[in-house]
N, C-alpha and C positions, 0 to 999 in steps of 0.2 A: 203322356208326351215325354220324348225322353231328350236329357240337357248330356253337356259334357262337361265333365272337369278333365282337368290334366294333373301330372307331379312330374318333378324332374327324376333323372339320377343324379349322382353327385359323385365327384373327383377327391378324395381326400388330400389334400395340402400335404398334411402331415399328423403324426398321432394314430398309427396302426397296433391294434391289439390293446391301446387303452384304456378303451369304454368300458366292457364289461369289469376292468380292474378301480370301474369307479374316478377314471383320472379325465386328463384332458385330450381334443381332439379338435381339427382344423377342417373341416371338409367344404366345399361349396357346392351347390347347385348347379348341374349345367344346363347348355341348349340341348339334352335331347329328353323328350319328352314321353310319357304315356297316359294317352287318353282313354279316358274312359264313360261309353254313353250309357247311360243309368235312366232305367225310367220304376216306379213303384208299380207295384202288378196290387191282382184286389186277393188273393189266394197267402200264403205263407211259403210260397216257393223261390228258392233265390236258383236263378237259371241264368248262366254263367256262359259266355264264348269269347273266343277270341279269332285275332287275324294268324297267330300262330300255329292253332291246333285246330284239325277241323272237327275236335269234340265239342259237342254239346253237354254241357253238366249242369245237372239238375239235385235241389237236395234242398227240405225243406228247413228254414234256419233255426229252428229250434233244435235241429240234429245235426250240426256241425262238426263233424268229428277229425281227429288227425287221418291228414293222409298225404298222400307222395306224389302227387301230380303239379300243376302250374294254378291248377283252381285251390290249392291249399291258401295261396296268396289271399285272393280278394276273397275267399268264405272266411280264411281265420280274422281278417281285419272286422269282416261283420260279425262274427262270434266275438269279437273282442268289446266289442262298439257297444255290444247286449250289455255285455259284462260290465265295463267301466261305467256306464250311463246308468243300469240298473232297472232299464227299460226294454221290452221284445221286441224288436224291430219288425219288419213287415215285407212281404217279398219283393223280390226285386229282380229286373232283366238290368245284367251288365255286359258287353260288349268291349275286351280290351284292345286295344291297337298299340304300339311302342315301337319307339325308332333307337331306345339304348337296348346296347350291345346286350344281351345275354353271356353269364360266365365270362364277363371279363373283367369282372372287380367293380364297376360302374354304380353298383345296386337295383339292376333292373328290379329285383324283390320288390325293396321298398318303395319303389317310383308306383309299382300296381297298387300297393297296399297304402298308399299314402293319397292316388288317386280316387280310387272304391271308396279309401275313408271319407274322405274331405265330401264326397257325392253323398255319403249314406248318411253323414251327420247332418248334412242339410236335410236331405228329403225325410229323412225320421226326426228332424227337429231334437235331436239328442244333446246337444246343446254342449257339448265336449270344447274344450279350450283346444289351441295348436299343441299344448305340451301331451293335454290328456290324448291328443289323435297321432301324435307320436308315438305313445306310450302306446296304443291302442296298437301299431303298427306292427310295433317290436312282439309284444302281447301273442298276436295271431302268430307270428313268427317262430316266436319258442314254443307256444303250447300245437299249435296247430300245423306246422310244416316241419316243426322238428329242427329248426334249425338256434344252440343257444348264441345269438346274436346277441349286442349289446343295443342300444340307444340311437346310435351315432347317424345311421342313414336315412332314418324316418325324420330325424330333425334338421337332417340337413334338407329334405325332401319338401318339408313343410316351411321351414324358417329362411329359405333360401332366396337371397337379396342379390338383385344386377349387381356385379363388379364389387360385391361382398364377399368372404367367408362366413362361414357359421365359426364361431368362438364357442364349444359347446364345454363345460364344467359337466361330466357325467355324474358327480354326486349331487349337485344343489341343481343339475338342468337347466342352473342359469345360462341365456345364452346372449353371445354380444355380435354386435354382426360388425366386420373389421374390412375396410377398403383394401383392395387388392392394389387396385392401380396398373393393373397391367398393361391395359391400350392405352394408360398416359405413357408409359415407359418405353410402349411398341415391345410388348414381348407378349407370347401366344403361349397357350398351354397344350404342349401334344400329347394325344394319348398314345398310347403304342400299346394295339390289343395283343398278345402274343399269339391269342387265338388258339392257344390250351386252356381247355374250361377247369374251373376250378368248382367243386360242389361243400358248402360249410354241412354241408349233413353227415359226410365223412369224417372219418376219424382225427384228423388230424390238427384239427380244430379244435377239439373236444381235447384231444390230450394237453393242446399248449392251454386252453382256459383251466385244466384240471393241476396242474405245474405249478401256477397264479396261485392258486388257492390254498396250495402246500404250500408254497411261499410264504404267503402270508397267515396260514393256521401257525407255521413254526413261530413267527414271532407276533402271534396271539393277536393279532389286527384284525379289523374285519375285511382290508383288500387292501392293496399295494399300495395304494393313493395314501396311505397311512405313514410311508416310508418312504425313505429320501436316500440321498445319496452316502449320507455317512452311515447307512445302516448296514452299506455293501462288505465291509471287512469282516462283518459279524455273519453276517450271510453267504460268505467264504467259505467259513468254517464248520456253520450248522448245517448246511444244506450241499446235497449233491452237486456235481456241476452243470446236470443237465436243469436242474431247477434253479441254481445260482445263476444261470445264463438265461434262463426264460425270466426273470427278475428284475437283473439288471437290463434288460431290453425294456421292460415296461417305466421302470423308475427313470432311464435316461433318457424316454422317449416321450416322457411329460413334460421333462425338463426344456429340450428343444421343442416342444410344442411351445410353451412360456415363450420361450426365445424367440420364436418366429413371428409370435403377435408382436414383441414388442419392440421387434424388428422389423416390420412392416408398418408398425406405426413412427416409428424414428427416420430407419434410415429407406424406406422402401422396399418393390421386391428385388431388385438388384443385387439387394443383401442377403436370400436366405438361400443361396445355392451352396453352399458348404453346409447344412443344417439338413436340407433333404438329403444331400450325400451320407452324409453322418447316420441318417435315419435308415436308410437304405441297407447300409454294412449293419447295423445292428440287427435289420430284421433279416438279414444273410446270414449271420455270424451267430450271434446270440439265439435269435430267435426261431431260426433256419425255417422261416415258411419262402423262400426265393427259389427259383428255380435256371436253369440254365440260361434260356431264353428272356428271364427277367434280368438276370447279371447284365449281358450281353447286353443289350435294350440301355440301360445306365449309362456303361464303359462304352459304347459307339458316339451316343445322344453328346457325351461330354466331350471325346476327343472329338465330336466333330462341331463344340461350338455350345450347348448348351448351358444356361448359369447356374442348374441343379438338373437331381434326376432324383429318383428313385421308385420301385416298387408301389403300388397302391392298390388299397384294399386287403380281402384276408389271405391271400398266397397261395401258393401249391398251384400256380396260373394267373391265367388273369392278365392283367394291365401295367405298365410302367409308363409312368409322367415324365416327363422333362419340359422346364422353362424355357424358351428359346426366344432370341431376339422374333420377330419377324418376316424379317431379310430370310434368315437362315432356316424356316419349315422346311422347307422343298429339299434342300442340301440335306440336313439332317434326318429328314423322312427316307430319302433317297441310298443313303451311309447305312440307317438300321438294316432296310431290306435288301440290299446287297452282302451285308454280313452275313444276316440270318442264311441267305441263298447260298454262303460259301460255306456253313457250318453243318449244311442240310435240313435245318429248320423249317417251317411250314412257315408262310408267308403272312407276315403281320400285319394285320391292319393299323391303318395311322391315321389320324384327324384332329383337330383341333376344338378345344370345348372353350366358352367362354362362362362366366358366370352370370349364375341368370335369378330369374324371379322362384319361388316356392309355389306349393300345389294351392290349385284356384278352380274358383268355376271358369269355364272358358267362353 
């Protein structure tokens, strides 16, 4: 008999490209979900479909292997599941459905691989904690789909609280769940799909994590999170400027993560729109994962009204956020895709996410 779990995707706040550098990161859970029905078979065969693809995949789970399709997702989490638990798991029919966006920064990935997990540790009784089925996410992720992701989306997937962020500490995994407050304040979170897909399997992912780690071999640390802001005049000097700017992106983008929690706890969110702006130019500037139609997206969202904006997720496409009163969705949605139309750009999609609950049985 087969049950359903769900997981979300999740919207990052703020704290791009500082997970895997071991730092902090702000992301939340939204409404849009993917479901996944799971029932155990009596064979060792995990048989896999979805509403996307009209494939059927089949492949018994003691042979899990890397590979480049959409079933890398829910096989690597149960390869992962093996692994961390230390126990073989047992076959399984899964059927995935999902209503977040594919390539647009979301985490559609993780929403599959957080739902498949949270199903498979129940029904194999594996007995994995939310951190281990995190870890388990990310796990399938880099060994299994090739993609080296950090942490950041499986915990927001799993640990994600109504009208919370996830407060995520990438070195200690501690996590804190921080009130938003946004429907007390009446302001909505727009996404703005740009609707250019972005793929982390590509190269250019891989170079900014590979930049990071020169970074931080030069001043013998074991990642960024080691280094602060007075370390930048020394890291002028020793280091290139394409690696001095991939650096200083990470270092002062922990910093306004700090800022934002404890600006959100102080003065509200009314107060961190100058903080995602901030975040925005660095990951434009310094960090250069932005794209045309991300700029654009920002610079409209603000002149027509919003309290912050910026890029979200890992770049080269994908999605930009903007806070906006409530009053003002429709105006500001309406401003982006009239620009994008006078610039010749493909037509954005726009919608609004609230923060929501973490992956569950449904």
């Amino acid at each position: 008999m087969s049950q359903v779990w769900s997981a979300p995707g999740r919207v990052n706040l703020i704290g791009e490209h500082t997970d895997y550098n071991e730092g902090f990161v702000l992301p939340f859970a939204i409404n849009r979900r993917t479901h996944a029905e799971v029932s155990l078979r009596q064979d060792e065969i995990a048989h896999v479909t979805s509403d996307f693809s009209s494939e059927v995949i089949e492949v018994p789970i003691s042979q899990i292997q890397p590979r480049e399709d959409w079933a890398a997702y829910p096989l690597g989490v149960a390869w992962a599941i093996q692994q961390l638990s230390g126990n073989p798991g047992q076959g399984f029919n899964a059927h995935i459905s999902s209503d977040v966006p594919v390539g647009a920064g979301l985490s559609s990935s993780a929403a599959i691989e957080c739902a498949v997990g949270t199903a498979l540790n129940d029904l194999w009784n594996s007995g994995l904690s939310k951190k281990q089925l995190a870890r388990a996410g990310q796990l399938g992720e880099n060994e299994i789909v090739g993609a080296p992701t950090g942490i950041m989306d499986q915990s927001a997937s799993i640990f994600g609280k109504e009208d919370n962020a996830v407060f995520l500490d990438c070195r200690t995994l501690e996590i804190e769940n921080v009130p938003l407050g946004f429907a007390e304040h009446e302001l909505e979170l727009l996404v703005i799909d740009t609707r250019v897909a972005h793929r982390l399997v590509d190269g250019g992912y891989a170079e900014r994590r590979a930049a990071c780690e020169r970074a931080a071999a030069a001043f013998g640390v074991k990642s960024l999170r080691d280094l602060n802001e007075s370390d930048m005049a020394k890291a002028k000097e020793i280091l290139d400027d394409v690696t001095f700017r991939r650096m200083k992106h990470v270092i002062t983008e922990n910093t306004r993560v700090l800022e934002t929690v404890k600006t959100l706890k102080q003065s509200g969110p009314l107060a961190i729109g100058d903080l995602m702006l901030a975040s925005h130019a660095s990951m434009r500037d310094d960090f250069e994962i932005s794209i045309d139609e991300l700029d654009v997206a920002v610079e409209i969202a603000m002149k027509s009204g919003a309290i912050g904006a910026r890029m979200t997720g890992g770049g080269f496409g994908g999605a930009a956020i903007a806070l906006v009163p409530k009053a003002k969705v429709q105006e500001i949605s309406s401003a982006i895709k009239a620009e994008f139309a006078s610039r010749g750009f493909g037509e954005p999609n726009t919608f609004t996410v609230v923060a929501s609950d973490g992956a569950k049985r449904d």
